[in-house]
N, C-alpha and C positions, 0 to 999 in steps of 0.2 A: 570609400569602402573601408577605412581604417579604421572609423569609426565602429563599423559594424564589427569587424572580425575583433573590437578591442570588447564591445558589448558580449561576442559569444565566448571568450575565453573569461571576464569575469561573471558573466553567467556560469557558466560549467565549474572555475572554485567557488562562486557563494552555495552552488545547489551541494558542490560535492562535502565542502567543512560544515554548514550548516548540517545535512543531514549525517552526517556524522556526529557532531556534536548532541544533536537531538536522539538519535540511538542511545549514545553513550548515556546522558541523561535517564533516556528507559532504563537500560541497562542497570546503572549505578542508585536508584532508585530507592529505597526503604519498601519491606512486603510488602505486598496490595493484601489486602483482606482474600482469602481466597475461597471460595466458592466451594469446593468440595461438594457437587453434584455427582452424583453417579448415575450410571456408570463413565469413571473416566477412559476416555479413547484410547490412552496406551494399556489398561489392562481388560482385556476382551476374556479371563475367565471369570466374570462373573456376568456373564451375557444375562442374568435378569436384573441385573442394575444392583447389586451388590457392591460392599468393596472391601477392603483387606481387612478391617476393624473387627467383622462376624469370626474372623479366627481367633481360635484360641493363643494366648498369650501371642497375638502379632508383633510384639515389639520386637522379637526374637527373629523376626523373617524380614528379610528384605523387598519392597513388593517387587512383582516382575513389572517389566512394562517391554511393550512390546511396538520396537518402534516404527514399523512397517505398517502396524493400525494407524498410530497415530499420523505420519508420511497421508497415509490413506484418507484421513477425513481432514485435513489439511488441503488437499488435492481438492475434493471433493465442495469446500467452501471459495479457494481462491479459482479454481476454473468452472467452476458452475454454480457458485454463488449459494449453495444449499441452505444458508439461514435462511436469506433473502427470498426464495423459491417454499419455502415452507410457512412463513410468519407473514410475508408481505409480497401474494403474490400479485396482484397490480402494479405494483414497484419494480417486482423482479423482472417482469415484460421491459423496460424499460432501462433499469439498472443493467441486466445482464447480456444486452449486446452493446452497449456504453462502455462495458468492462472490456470483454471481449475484443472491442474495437483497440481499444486503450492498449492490451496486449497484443495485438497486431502490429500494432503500431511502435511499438518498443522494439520487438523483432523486426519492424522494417530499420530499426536506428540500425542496428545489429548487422543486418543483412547489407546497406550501406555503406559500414564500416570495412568490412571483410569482402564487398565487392571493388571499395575504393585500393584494397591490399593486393584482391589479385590484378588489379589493372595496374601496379606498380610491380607486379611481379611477373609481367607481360599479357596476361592472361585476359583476351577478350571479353565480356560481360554484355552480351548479345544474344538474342534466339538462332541466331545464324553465327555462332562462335564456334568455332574448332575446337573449343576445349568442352568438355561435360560438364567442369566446374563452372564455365562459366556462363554454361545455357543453364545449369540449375541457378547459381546465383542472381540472374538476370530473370528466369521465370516464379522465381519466390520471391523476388522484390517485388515485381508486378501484383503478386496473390497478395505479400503483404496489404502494400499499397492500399489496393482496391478494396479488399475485405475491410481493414483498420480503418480507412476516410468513413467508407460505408457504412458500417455498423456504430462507429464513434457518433458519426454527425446524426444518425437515426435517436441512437440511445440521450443523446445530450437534448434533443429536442422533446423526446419521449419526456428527461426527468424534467427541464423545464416546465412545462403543461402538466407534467404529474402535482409535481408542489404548489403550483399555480392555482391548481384546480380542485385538490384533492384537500379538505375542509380538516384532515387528521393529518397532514405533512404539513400543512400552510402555516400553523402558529407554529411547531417545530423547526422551518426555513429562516434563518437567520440573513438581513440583507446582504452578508458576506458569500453564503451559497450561490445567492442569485450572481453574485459579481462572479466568483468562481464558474458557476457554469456558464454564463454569458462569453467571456473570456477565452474557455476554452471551445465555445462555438462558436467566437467569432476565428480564430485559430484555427479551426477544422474547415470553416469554408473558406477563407485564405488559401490554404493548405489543398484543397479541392479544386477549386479555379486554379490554381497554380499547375496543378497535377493532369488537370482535365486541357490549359490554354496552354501551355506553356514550358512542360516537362512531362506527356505525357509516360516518357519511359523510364523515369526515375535518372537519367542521366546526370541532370544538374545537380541534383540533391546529392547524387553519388559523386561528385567532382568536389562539390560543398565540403562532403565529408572529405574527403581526400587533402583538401588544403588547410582544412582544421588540423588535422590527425599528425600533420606533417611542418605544424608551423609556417605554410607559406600561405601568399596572401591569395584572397579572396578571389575565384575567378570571375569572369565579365559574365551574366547572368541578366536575364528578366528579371524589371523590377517587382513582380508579385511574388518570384522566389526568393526575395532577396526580404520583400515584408514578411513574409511565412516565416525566417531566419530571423528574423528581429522580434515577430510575435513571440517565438519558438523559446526564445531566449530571455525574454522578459519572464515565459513564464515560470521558465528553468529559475530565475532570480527571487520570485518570490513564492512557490513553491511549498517548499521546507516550511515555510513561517503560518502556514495552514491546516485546515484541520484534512488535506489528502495524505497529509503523512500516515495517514491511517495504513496506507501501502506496506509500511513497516509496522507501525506499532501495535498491527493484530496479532504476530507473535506474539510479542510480551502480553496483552489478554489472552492468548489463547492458553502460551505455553505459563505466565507465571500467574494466572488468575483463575483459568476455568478447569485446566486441567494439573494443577500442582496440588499435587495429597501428600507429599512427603511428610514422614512423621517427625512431630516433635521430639525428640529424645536427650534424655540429659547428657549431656558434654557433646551436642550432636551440631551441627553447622547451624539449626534455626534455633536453638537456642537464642543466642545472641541476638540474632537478628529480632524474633522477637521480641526479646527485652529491649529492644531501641525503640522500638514505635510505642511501646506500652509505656515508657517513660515520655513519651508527647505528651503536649498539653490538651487538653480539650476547649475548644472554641467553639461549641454548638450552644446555639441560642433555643431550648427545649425546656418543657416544665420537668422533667423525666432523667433530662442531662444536668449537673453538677460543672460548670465554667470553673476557671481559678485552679483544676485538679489533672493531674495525670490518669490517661488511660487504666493505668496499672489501680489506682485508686478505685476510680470508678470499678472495675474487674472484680473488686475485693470487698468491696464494700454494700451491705445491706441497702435496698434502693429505699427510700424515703418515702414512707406513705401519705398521700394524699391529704394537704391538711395541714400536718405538721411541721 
């Protein structure tokens, strides 16, 4: 068992530095190119897709934004998937009870966690418990559970056969996808048999947690809970080093690529920042782009007509 419980504790620092590291990277980044589509989601007065520029001398006003819109279609993409449901719905049958499932199941970590606390804090974790805390706790681990296996393993098999079969995902599917999803389906039925033979009332998994959380060792368990903990953890390890960090890095698209209009202004905070990327070099290989020259160059300079 040492083995194992030394696998879940460097699982949990690679997943935790790693995707910290990988933030901070977004984070610390040079501008993206931004988009400046309107209307953007944090300013809803100009509800026919408008944006602050149509005002007279704007540089003089500060735009409003309003963060409650933007909260709102945030919502609107991460629990119901709303690109995905609009641009690609075949996919979204598929993707969005995969998602779904996926958050289920994070809530069951969670629910886990705080059921393993009050059972250290005496508090039964039972349908038949004296406490309310811990018939709720024990009755939303089950809903977790159940829902999160359910919907996960449906949606995973769903995008499986989606990219498989679907002649406009199949050359877009890189064989690293196919490993990713494989993985996490073979994870989910692991995870399933475990749940269904073997711990059907979350007990184990909730004792699991409890010796993690607490530094002691590993309790005596079913071997299929104990491979579900090893799958579980391999895949906490490499993770981060994929393209599902997409979990984080759609802020930084949403917030500094689709919806950032902040104005340029002299002595203004993008200043600068612009002038960094516009002194890059350019590296496109185009009859149309200029190699050997900075951005700033190219920006400034009459384009070359055809020929000469």
């Amino acid at each position: 068992m040492l083995w194992l419980q030394i696998l879940v504790y460097l699982a949990l620092l690679v997943f935790g530095v790693a995707t910290a590291a990988k933030i901070w990277k977004y984070a610390s980044a040079p501008i993206h190119l931004r988009w400046e589509l309107y209307p953007v989601t944090a300013d809803r007065e100009k509800k026919y897709g408008g944006s602050y520029y149509e005002e007279m001398e704007w540089w003089k006003h500060v735009p409003k934004k309003n963060l409650f819109h933007e909260l709102l279609a945030m919502g609107e993409e991460i629990l119901f998937l709303k690109g995905v449901y609009e641009n690609n719905r075949g996919l979204w049958y598929a993707s969005y009870p995969f998602h779904l499932g996926l958050y289920a199941l994070v809530g069951l970590i969670g629910l886990l966690v705080a059921g393993a606390l009050a059972e250290m804090a005496g508090i039964s974790v039972a349908f038949a418990s004296p406490s309310l805390i811990g018939v709720a706790l024990y009755c939303l681990t089950m809903l977790a559970g159940y829902a999160g296996l359910t919907l996960a393993l449906a949606g995973c098999v769903g995008l499986l056969a989606k990219r498989l079969k679907d002649p406009a995902l199949r050359p877009m599917t890189s064989p690293a996808d196919y490993c990713n999803l494989g993985y996490i389906l073979t994870l989910l039925v692991v995870a399933g048999a475990a749940w269904l033979f073997a711990d059907p009332t979350f007990s184990a998994a909730r004792a699991v947690a409890g010796s993690v959380i607490t530094f002691q060792p590993l309790p005596e368990t079913s071997g299929i809970v104990m491979l579900e903990l090893a799958l579980f953890s391999i895949f906490l390890l490499y993770m981060p080093f994929t393209r599902m960090t997409h979990l984080f890095a759609k802020y930084f698209t949403y917030h500094k690529v689709r919806w950032e209009d902040s104005p340029n202004l002299p002595g203004g905070p993008w200043e600068g920042k612009i002038q960094e990327v516009l002194n890059f070099g350019v590296s496109w290989q185009a009859p149309h782009i200029q190699t050997g020259k900075t951005w700033a160059d190219i920006a400034t300079e009459m384009p070359q007509e055809e020929g000469s």
